[in-house]
N, C-alpha and C positions, 0 to 999 in steps of 0.2 A: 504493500500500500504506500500510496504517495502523502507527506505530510504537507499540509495547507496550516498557513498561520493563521492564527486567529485573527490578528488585526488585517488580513487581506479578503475576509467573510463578509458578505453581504446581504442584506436582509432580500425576502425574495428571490434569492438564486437557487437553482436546482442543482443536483450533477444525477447523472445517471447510473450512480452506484449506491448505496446506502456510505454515509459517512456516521465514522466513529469517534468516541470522545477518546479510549484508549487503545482501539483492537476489539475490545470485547463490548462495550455499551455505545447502544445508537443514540446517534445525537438526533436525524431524520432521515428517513427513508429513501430511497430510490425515486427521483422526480417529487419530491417532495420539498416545497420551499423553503429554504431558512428565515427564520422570524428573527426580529430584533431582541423579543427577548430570548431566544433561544442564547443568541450572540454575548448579549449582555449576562447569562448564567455563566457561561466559558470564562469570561471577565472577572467575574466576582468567585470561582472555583479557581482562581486564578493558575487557568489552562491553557498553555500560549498555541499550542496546533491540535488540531481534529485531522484524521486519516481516510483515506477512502483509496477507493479504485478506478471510481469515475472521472468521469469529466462534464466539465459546465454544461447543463442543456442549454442549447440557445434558442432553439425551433421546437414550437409545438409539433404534434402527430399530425397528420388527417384527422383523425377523430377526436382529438382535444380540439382542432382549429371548429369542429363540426361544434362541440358541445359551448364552445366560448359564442362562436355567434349564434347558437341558439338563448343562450343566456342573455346573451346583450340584445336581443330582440325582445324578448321577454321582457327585459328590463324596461327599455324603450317604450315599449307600450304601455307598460303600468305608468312609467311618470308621465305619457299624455293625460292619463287619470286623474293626475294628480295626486295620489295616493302611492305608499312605499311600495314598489315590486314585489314577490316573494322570495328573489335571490339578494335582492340589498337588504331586506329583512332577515333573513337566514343567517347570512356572513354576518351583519350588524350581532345578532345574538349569540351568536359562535362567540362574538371575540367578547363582547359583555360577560358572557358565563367563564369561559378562558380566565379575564380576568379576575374576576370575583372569586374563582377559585384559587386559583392563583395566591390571592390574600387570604381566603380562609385557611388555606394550606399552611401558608405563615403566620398565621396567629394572627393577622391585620384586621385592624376595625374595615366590614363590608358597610357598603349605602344599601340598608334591606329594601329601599323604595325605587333603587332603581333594581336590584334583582327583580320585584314583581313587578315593575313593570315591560321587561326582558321578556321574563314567561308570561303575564296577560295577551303582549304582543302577538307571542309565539303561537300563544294557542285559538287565536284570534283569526293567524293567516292560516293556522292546518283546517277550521271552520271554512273558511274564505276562500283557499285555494286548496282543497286536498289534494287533488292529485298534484299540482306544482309541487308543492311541498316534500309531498315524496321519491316523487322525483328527484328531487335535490338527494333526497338520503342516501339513495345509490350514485350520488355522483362521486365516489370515493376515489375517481382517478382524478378530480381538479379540485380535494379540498382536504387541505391538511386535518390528520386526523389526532384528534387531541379530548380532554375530559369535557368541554366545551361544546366542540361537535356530537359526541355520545350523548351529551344530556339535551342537547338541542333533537335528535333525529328518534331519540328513545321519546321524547313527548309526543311528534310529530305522529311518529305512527301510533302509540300510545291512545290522543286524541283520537286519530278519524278511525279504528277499532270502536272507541266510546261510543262517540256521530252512530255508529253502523246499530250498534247496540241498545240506542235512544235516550243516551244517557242522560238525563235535566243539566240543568246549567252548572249546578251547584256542584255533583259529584264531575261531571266535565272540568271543571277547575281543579277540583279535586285531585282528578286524576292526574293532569297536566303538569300540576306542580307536583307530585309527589316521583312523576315519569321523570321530569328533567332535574331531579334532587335527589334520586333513589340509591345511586352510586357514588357520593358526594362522601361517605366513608372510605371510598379508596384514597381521598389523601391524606389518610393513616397511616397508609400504608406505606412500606420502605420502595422509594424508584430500584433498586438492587432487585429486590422481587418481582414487580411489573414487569419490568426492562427485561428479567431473564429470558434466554431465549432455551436453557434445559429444562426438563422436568423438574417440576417444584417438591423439595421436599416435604415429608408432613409435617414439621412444624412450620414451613411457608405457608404450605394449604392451610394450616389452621392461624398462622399469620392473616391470610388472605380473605377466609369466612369472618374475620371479626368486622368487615366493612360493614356488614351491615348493620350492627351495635352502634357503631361509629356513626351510620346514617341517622339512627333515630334518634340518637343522644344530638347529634349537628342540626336537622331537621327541628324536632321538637324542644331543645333546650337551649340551642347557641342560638340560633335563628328564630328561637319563639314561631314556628309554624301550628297549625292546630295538629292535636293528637293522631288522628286518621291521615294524617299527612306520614307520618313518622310510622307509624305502624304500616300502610303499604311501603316505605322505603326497610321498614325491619322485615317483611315476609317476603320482598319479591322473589328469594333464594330459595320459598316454600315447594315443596313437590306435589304435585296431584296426587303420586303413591305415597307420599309420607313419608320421603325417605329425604327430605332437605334438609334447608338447616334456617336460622339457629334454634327451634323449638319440635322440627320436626310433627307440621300442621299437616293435616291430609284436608284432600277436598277441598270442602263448600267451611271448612273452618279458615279457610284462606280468606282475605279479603278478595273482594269481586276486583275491585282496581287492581291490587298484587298481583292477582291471575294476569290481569291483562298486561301490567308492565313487565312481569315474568315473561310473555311471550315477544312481546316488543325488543327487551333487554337481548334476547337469543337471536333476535332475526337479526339487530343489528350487531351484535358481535360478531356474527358470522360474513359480515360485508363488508365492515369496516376496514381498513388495512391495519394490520399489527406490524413489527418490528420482527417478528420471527414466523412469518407463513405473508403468504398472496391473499390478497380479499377474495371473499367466496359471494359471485354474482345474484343477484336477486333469486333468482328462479333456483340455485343447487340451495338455498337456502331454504326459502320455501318444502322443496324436496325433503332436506333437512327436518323439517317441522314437523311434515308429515308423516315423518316414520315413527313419531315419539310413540303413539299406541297407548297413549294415556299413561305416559309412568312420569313426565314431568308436567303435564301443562296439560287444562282442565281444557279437554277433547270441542267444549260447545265456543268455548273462547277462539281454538285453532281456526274452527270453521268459521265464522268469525271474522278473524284477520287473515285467512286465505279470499274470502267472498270483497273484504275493502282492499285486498293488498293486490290481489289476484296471481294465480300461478307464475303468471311472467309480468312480475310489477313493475307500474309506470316507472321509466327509464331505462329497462331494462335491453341491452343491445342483444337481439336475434338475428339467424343467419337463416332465411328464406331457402326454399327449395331451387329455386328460380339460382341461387349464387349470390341475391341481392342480400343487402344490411340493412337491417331497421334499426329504429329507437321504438318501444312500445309508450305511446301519449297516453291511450284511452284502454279502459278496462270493459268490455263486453259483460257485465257481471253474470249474468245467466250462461254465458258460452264461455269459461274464463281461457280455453288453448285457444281462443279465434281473437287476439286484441284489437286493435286499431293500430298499425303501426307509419309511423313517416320515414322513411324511404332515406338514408343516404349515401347509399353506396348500390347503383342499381345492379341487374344483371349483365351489360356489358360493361361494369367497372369505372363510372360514373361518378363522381362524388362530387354533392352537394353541398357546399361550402361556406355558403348563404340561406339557407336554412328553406331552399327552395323545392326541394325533393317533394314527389308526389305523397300523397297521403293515404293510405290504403286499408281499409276498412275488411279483414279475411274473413270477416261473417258473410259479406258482401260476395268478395273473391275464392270463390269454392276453386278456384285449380290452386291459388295460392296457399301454404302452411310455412309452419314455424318447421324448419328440421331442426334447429338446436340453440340455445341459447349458448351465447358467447362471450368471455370477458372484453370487454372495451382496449384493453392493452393489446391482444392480440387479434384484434378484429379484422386489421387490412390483410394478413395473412390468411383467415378464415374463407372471407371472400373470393380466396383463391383455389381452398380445397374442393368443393364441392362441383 
């Protein structure tokens, strides 16, 4: 590995290899920005080079170029509205929770009035725009993954679960805030443990289950949240067979919210990108969900958030029979393998770069199917096998 000094780091720069703080702990991932405070940590650990293999990105992909102007189109039209987009909202709460965690982690006095007004927001646009929204949460190739993003994309789907469910306004809040605070005990937890990229011993694992002691003592007693706020951030670890943790609840002894953040919490870990595996696409996750067979997650809920999230969730990149690449917009809820897909990479290798690709409706299109859903990283390749 090649050493880079610190003081030649730049906030925003990518490289295209994971860099490290010593060999062994990641500083950020593979095409993953460097943040300023990331920079400013190095500084004050007083760490003069980070190592890698990579080298500077300087060019987005085809399919990052596809997904930015689709964003910035999206954007564009909410501000004719006059009203905040869903992705300037998104990022804006990202870095609000980012920070406030940030200080709770160090002990720092938080503004509790701007944290709820963060999550009112948040839970306001997944009402407003659900499918944007979720969308956003698998965009994990163009947005830094951090305690911030988890608690922002865990409300997100969280929420429009509840919406599906008919939740009232009150437990709707409810839920929202308890979704995007529920893991708020992991910054308990030692970065050595997180960070590790081997298998955890059992005293880490049982390092690691006290997060959620942690959440409800932080939730309920630092933070003055109401009670049932705290208690779905202490059960979301609960199992529908009773074999979780920390109290070991079965069932309908779960809280209804817990249930749902439980299943929110699993879908997005499994997408998110971590530091020791590749993000796991919308749909292998989903997959994922549904093999559970009732041993962690209360089976009526699954259905549930498979029926608002659908088999191949909005934003989801599929690879058409045809050769062609989609983006899945729209959910067909009654037919969930037929979505609505937009079009950017046709079947003679086309790519739409202005967000002008045709739009294709496969309930509509009976020659067209999905043959397989595909990570976004290795999409322009994909396009070529079939």
């Amino acid at each position: 590995m090649r050493s880079i000094p610190v003081d030649q780091l730049k906030p925003g720069t990518k490289y295209s290899k994971p860099v490290y703080i010593d060999g062994e702990h990641l500083l950020v991932p593979e095409h993953v920005a460097l943040r300023e405070k990331d920079i400013e940590r190095l500084r004050k650990w007083g760490i003069e080079t980070v190592l890698t293999d990579g080298e500077v990105v300087t060019e987005l992909s085809a399919l990052e170029q596809v997904a930015d102007t689709i964003g910035n189109i999206l954007d564009q039209r909410d501000s004719t509205q006059n009203v905040t987009g869903p992705i300037s909202l998104y990022r804006h709460t990202v870095t609000v929770l980012d920070r406030i965690f940030d200080e709770i982690k160090d002990n720092r006095q938080i503004n509790r009035t701007e944290l709820d007004e963060a999550i009112e927001k948040l839970i306001e646009a997944a009402q407003s725009w659900p499918d944007a929204m979720v969308a956003l949460v698998l965009r994990a190739e163009r947005t830094e993954p951090s305690p911030g993003k988890s608690a922002t994309d865990c409300c997100i789907l969280s929420v429009v679960v509840g919406m599906s469910m008919s939740l009232d306004k009150l437990k709707l809040q409810t839920l929202g805030f308890a979704a995007a605070l529920h893991d708020i005990g992991m910054l308990r937890v030692p970065d050595s443990i997180l960070i590790k990229k081997s298998d955890l011993n059992i005293e880490e694992i049982k390092r690691v289950r006290t997060h959620t002691l942690h959440s409800y003592r932080i939730v309920s007693k630092d933070l003055g949240y109401p009670e049932e706020i705290g208690l779905i951030a202490l059960q979301h670890h609960e199992r529908w067979d009773g074999k979780g943790y920390p109290r070991k609840l079965a069932q309908k002894q779960i809280a209804l919210e817990a249930r749902i953040v439980a299943v929110a919490d699993a879908f997005e870990a499994m997408v998110k990108e971590r530091p020791y595996r590749n993000s796991m696409i919308g749909y292998t996750a989903v997959r994922q969900l549904l093999n559970d067979n009732s041993r962690r997650f209360d089976s009526e809920i699954l259905k549930v958030f498979i029926k608002a999230i659908g088999i191949y969730p909005i934003g989801s990149f599929v690879l058409l029979n045809n050769g062609g690449i989609g983006r899945v917009v729209k959910i067909n809820r009654g037919v969930p393998l037929r979505p609505v897909i937009k079009v950017l990479i046709d079947n003679e290798g086309h790519k739409y770069l202005r967000n002008d690709g045709p739009v294709v409706d496969l309930l509509a299109e009976k020659d067209l199917f999905i043959a397989k859903a595909i990570d976004p990283n290795n999409a322009l390749g994909a396009s070529r096998t079939i």
